[in-house]
C-alpha positions in Angstrom: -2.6 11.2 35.5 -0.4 10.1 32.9 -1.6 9.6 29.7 0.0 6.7 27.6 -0.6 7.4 23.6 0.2 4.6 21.0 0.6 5.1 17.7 0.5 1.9 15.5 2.8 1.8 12.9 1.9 -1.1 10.9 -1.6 1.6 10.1 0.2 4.8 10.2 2.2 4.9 7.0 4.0 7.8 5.6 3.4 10.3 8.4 4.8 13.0 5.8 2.0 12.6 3.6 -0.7 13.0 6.4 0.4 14.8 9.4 -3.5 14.7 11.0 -1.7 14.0 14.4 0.3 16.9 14.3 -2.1 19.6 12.9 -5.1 18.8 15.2 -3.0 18.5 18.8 -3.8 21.4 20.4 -0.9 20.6 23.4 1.9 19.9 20.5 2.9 16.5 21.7 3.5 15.1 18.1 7.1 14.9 16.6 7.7 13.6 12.9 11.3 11.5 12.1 13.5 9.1 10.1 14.8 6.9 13.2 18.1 7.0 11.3 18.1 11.3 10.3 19.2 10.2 6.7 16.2 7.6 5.4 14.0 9.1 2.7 12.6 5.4 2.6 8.4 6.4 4.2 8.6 3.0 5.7 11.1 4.5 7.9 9.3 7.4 9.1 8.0 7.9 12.4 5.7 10.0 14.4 6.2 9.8 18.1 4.9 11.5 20.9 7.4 13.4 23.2 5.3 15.3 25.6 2.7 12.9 27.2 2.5 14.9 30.2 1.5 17.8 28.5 -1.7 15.4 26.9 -5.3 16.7 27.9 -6.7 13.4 26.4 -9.2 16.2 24.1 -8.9 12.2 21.7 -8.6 14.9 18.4 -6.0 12.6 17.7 -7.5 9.4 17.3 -10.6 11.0 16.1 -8.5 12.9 13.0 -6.2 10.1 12.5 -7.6 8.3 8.9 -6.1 4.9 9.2 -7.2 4.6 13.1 -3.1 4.6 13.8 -3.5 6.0 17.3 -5.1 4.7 20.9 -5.0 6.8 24.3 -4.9 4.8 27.4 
């Protein structure tokens, strides 16, 4: 079963200065970018997942996540 994982990005923030989502994963399925590859602006920063098939739905990533930026459905 698919696993569809949201990440809210109005709550998120500066994913450089957190990086929660990314440590706890134990499948990897986090990335960390500027959508444009030259922004320094945080605003523009993203985490995204990229491997949702790989997802064991283990929720470390909502449960770690401080601002509550990420939902699993």
């Amino acid at each position: 079963m698919k696993t569809d994982i949201m990440v809210d990005y109005r709550k998120c923030g500066d994913p450089r200065e957190c990086k929660m989502c990314l440590k706890v994963c134990p499948s990897a399925l986090f990335i960390m970018y500027p959508p444009d590859y030259k922004s320094n602006d945080p605003d523009e920063w993203r985490v995204d997942v990229a491997f949702t098939d790989l997802c064991t739905r283990c929720g470390d990533c909502v449960r770690d996540c401080p601002r509550g930026a990420i939902r699993l459905k």
